[in-house]
Biotite code that builds the C-alpha atoms (Angstrom):
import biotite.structure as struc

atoms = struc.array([
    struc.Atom([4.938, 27.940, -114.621], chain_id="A", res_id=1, res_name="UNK", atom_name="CA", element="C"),
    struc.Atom([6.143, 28.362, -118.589], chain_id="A", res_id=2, res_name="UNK", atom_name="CA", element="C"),
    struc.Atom([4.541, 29.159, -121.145], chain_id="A", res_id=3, res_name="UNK", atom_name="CA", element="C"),
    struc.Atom([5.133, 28.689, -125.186], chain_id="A", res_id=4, res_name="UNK", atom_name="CA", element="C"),
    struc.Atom([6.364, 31.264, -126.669], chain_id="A", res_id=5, res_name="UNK", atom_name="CA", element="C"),
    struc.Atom([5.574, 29.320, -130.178], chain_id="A", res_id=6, res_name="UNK", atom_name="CA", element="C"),
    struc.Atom([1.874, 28.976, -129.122], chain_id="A", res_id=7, res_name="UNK", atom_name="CA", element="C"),
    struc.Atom([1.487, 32.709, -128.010], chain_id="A", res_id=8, res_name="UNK", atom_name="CA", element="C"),
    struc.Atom([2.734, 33.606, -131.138], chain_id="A", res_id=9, res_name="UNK", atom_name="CA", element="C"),
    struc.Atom([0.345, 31.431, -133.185], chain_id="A", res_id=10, res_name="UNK", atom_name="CA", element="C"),
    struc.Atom([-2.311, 33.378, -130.923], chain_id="A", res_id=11, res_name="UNK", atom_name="CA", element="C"),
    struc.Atom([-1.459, 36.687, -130.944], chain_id="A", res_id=12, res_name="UNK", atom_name="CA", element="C"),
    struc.Atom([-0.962, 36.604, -135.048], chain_id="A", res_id=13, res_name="UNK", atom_name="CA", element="C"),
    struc.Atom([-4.572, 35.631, -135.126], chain_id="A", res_id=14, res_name="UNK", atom_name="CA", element="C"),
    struc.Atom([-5.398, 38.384, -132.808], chain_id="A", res_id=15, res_name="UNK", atom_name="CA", element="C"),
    struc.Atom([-2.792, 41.039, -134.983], chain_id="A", res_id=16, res_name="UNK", atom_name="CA", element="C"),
    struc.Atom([-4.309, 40.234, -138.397], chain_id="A", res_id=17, res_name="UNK", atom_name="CA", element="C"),
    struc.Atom([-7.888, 40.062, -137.402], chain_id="A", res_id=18, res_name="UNK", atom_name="CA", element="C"),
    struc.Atom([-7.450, 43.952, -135.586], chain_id="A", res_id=19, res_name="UNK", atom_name="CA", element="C"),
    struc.Atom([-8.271, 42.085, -132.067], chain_id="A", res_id=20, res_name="UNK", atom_name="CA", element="C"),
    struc.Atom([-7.022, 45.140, -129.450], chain_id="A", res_id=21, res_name="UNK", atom_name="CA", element="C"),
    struc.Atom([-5.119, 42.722, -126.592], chain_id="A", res_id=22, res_name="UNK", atom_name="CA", element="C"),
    struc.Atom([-2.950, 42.751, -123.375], chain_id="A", res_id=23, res_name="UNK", atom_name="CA", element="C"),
    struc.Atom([-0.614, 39.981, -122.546], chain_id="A", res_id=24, res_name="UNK", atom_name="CA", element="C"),
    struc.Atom([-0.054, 39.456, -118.303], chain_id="A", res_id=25, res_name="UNK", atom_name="CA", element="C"),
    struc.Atom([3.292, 38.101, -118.621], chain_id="A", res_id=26, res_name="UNK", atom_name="CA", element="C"),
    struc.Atom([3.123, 37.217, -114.663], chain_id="A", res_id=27, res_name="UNK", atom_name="CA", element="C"),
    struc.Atom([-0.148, 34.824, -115.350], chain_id="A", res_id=28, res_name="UNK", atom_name="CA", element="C"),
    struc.Atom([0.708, 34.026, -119.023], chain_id="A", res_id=29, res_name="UNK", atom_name="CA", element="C"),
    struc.Atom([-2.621, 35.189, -120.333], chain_id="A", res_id=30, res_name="UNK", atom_name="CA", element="C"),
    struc.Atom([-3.928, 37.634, -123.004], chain_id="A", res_id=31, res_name="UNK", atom_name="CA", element="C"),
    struc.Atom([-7.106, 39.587, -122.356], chain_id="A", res_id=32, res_name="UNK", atom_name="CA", element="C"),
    struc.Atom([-9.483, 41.078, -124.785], chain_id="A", res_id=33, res_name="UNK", atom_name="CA", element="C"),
    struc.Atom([-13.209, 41.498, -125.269], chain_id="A", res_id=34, res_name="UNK", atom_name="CA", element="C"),
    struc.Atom([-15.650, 41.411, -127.782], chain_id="A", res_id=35, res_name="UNK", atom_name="CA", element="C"),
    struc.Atom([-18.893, 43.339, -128.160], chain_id="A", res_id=36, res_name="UNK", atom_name="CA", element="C"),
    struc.Atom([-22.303, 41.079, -128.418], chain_id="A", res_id=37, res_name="UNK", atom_name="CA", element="C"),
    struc.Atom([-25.864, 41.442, -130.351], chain_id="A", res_id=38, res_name="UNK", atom_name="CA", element="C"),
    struc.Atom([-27.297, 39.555, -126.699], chain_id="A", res_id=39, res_name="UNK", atom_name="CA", element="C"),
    struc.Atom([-28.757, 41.537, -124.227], chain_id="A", res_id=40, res_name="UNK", atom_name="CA", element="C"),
    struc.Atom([-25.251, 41.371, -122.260], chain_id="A", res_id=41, res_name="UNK", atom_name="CA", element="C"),
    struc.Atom([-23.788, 43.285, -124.853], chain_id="A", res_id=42, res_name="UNK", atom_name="CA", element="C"),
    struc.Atom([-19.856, 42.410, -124.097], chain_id="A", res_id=43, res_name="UNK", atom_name="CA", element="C"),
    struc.Atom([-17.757, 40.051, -122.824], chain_id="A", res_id=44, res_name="UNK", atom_name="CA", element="C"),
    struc.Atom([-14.231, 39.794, -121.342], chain_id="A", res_id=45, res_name="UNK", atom_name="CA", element="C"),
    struc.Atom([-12.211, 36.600, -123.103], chain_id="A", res_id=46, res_name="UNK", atom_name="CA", element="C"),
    struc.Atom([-8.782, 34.949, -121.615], chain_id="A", res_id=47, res_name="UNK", atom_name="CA", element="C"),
    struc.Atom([-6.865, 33.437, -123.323], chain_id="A", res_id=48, res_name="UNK", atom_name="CA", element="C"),
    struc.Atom([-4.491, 31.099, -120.433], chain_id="A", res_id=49, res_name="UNK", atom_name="CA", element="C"),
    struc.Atom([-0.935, 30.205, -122.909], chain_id="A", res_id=50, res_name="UNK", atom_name="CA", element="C"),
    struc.Atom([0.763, 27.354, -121.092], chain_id="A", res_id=51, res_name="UNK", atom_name="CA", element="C"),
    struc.Atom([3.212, 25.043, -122.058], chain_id="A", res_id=52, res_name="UNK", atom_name="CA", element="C"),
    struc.Atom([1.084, 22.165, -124.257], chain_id="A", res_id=53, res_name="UNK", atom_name="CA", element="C"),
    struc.Atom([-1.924, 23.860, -124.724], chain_id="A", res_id=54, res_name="UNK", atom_name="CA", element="C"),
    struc.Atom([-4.269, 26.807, -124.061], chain_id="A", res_id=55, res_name="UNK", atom_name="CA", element="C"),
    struc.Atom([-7.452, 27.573, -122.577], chain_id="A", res_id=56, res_name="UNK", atom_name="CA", element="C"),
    struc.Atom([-9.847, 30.266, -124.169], chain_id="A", res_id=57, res_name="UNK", atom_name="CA", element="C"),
    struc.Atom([-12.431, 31.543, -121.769], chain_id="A", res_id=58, res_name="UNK", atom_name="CA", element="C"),
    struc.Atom([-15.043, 34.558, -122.351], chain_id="A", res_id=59, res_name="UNK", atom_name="CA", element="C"),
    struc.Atom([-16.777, 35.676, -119.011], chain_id="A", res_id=60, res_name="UNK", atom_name="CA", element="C"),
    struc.Atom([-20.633, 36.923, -119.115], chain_id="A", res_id=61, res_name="UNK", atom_name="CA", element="C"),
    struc.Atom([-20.611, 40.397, -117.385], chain_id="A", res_id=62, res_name="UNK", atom_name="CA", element="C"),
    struc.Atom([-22.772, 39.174, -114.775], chain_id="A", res_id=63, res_name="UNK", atom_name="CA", element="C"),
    struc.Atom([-22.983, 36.462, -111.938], chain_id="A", res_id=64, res_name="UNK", atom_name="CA", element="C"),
    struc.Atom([-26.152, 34.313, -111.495], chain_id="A", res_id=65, res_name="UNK", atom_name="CA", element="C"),
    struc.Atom([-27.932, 35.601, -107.682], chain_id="A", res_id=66, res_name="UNK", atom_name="CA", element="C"),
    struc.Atom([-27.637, 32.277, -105.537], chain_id="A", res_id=67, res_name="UNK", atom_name="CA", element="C"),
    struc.Atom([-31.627, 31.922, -105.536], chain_id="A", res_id=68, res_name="UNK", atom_name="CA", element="C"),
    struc.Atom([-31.438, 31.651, -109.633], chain_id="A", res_id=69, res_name="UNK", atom_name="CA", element="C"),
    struc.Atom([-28.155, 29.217, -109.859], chain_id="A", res_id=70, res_name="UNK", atom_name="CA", element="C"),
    struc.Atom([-30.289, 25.936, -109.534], chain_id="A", res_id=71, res_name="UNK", atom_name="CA", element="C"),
    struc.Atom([-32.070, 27.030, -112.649], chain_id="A", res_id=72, res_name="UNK", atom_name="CA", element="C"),
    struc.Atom([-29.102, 28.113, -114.103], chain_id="A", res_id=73, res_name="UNK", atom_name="CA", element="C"),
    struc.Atom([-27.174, 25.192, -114.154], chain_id="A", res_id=74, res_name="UNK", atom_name="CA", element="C"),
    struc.Atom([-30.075, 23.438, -115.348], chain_id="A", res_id=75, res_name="UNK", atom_name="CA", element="C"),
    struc.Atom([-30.252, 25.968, -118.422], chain_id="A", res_id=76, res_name="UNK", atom_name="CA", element="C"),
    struc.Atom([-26.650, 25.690, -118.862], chain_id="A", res_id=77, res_name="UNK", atom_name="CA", element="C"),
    struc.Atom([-26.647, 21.294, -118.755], chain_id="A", res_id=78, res_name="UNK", atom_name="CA", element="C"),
    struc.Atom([-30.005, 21.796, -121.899], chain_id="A", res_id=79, res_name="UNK", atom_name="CA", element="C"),
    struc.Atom([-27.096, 23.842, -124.112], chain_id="A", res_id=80, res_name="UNK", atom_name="CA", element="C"),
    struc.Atom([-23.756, 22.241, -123.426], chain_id="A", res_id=81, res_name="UNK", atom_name="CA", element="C"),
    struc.Atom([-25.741, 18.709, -123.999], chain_id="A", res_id=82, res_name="UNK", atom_name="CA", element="C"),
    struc.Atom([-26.513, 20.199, -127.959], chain_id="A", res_id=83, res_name="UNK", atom_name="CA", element="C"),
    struc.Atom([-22.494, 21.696, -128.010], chain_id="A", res_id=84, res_name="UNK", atom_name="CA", element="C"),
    struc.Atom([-20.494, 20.503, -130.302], chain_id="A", res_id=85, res_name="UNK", atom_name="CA", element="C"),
    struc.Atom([-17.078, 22.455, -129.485], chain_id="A", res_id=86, res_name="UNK", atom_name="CA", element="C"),
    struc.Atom([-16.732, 23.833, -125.755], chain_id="A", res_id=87, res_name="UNK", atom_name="CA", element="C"),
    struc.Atom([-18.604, 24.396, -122.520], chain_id="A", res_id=88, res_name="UNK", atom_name="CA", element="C"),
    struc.Atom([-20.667, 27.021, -120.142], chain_id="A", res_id=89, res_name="UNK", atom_name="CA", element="C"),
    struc.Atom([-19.641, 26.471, -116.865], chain_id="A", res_id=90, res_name="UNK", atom_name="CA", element="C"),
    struc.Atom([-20.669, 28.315, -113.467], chain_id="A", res_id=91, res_name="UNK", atom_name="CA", element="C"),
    struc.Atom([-18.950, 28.762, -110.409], chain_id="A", res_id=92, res_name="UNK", atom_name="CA", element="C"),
    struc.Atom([-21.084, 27.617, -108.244], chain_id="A", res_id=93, res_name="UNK", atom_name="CA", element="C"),
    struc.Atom([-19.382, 30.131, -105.349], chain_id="A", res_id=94, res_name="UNK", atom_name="CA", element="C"),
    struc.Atom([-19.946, 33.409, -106.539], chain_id="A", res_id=95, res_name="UNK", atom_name="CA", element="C"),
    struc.Atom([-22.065, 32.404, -110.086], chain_id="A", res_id=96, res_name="UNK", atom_name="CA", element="C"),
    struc.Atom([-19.912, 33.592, -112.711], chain_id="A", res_id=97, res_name="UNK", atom_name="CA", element="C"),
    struc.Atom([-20.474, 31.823, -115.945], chain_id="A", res_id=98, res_name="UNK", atom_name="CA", element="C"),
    struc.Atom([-18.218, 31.008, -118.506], chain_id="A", res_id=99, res_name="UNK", atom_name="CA", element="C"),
    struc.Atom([-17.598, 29.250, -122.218], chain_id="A", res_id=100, res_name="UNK", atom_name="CA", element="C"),
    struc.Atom([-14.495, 27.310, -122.088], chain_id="A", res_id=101, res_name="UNK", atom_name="CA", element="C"),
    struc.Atom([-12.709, 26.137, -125.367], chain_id="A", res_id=102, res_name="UNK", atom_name="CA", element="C"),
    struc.Atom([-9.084, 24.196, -124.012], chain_id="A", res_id=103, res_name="UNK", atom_name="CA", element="C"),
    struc.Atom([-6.884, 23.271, -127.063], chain_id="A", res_id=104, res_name="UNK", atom_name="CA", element="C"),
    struc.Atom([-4.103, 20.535, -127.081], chain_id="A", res_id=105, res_name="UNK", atom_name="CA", element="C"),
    struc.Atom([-0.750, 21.558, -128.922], chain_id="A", res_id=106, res_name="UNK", atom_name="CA", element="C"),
    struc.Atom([1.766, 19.269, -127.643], chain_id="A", res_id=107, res_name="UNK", atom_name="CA", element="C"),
    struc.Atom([3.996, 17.853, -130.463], chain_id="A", res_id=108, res_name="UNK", atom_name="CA", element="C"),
    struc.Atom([2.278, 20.726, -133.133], chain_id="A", res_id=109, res_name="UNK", atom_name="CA", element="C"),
    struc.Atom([0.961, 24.146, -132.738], chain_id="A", res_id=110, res_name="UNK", atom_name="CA", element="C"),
    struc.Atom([-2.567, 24.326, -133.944], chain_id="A", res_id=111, res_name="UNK", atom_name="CA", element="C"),
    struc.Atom([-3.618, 25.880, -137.381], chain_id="A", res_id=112, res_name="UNK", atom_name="CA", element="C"),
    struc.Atom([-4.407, 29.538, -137.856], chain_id="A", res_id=113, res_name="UNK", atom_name="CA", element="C"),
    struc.Atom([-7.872, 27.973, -138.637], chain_id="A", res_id=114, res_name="UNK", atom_name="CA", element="C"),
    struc.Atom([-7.926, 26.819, -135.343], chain_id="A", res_id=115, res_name="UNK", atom_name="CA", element="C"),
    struc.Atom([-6.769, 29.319, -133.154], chain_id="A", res_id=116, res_name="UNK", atom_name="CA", element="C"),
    struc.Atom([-9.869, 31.405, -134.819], chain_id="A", res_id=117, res_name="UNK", atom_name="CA", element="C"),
    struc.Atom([-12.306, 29.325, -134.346], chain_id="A", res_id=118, res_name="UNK", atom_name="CA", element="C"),
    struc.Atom([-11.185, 28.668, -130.409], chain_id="A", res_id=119, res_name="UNK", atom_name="CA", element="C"),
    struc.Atom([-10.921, 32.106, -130.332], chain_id="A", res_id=120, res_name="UNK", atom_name="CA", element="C"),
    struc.Atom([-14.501, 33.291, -132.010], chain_id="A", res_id=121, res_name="UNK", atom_name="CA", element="C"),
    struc.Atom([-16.662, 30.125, -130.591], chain_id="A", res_id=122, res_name="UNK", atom_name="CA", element="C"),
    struc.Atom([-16.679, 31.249, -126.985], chain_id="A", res_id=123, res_name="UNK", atom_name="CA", element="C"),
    struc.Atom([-18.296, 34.530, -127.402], chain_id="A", res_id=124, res_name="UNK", atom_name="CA", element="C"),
    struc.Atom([-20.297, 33.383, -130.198], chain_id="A", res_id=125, res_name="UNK", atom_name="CA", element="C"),
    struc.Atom([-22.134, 30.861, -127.713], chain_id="A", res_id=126, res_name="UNK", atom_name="CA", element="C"),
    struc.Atom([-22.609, 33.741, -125.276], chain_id="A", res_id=127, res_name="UNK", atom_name="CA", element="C"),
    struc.Atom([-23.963, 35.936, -128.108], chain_id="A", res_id=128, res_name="UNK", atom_name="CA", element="C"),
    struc.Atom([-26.026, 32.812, -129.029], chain_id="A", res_id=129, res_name="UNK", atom_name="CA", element="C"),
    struc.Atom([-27.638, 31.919, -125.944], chain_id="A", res_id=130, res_name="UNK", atom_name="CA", element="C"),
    struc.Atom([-27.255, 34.999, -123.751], chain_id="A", res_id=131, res_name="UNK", atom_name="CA", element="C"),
    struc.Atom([-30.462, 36.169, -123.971], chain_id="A", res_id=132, res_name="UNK", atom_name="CA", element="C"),
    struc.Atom([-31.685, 33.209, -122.808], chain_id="A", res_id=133, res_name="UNK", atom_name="CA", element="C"),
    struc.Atom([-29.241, 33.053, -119.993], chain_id="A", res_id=134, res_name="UNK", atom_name="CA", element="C"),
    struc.Atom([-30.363, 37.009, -119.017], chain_id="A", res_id=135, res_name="UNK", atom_name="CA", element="C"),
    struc.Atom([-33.668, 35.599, -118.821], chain_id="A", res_id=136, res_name="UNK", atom_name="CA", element="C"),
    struc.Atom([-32.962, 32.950, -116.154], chain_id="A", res_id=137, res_name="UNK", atom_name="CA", element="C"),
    struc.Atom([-30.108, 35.280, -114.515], chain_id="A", res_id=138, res_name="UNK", atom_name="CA", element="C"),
    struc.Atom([-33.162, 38.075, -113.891], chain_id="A", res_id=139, res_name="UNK", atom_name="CA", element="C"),
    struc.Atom([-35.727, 35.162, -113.122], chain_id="A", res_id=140, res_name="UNK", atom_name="CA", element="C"),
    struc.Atom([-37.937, 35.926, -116.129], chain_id="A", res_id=141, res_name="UNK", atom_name="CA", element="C"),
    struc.Atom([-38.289, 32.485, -117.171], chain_id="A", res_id=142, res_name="UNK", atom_name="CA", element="C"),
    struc.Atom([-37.049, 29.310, -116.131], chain_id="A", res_id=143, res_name="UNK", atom_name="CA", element="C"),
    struc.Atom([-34.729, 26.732, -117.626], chain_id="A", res_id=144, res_name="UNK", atom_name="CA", element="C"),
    struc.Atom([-36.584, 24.848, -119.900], chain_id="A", res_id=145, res_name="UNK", atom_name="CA", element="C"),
    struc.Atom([-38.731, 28.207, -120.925], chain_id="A", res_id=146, res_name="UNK", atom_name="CA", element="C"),
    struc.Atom([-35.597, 29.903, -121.562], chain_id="A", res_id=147, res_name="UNK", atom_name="CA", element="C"),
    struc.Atom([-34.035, 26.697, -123.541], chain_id="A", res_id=148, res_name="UNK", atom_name="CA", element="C"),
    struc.Atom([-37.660, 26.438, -125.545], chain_id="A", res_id=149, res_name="UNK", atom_name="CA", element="C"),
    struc.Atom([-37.056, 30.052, -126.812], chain_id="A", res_id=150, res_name="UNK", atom_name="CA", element="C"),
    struc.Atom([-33.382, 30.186, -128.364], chain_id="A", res_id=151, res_name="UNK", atom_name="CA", element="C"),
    struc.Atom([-34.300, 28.708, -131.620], chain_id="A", res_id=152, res_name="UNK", atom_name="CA", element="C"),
    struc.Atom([-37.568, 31.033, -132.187], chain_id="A", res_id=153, res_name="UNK", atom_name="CA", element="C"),
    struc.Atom([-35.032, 34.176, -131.012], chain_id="A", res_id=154, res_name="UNK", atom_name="CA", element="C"),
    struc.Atom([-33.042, 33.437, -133.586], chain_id="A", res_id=155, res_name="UNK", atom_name="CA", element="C"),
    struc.Atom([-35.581, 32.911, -136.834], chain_id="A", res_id=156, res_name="UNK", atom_name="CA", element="C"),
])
């Protein structure tokens, strides 16, 4: 599989100029970096999967949801994606790893610089957002619609 060369440019000249420390796996065509958080998970890992037409930008919370919390989870994680404007959380229902997924298109024209930020920044962002809320049903504190209920009043 190929990647751009023209797109991983765009990407890493985001990541140069904004002081973003990265690796690039040239095997898997992806750049890996991570970002420090204000939520209770504190960092997360971010991907960023160059291919051909597009790219993929995915940040990883540090921990998997236990199998007797995932129900609850993905319940959480349906309340916030149905208020998202840009992106996704997803979990693996396997193991319980959740992630924010941002894809962008650039066949025919490589996305603007403004672009590439914001696919870059929204991902962790919506973990720093609603992390604390996630750690909260992740631990079993509090249950989906609890958890939901208390992101805006976290944040005033």
């Amino acid at each position: 599989m190929t990647y751009s060369k023209d797109l991983y440019d765009s990407i890493t000249s985001y990541l140069d100029n904004d002081n973003w420390h990265y690796t690039f796996n040239e095997e898997r065509h992806v750049i890996e970096c991570a970002t420090e958080l204000e939520c209770k998970f504190k960092k997360c890992n971010i991907i960023i999967d160059v291919r051909e037409t597009n790219y993929l930008v995915l940040a990883f919370i540090p921990l998997n949801t236990d199998e007797e919390q995932r129900k609850e989870m993905a319940s959480l994680l349906n309340m916030i994606n149905y208020s998202m404007l840009f992106g996704d959380f997803e979990m693996d229902p396997a193991d319980g790893e959740i992630r924010v997924r941002v894809a962008v298109d650039a066949d025919g024209a490589l996305p603007s610089a403004e672009t590439v930020k914001n696919s870059i920044i929204i991902p962790p962002l919506m973990i720093d957002r609603y992390g604390n809320a996630i750690a909260a049903v992740m631990m079993g504190f509090s249950n989906a619609e609890e958890a939901f209920n208390s992101i805006d009043k976290e944040k005033s």
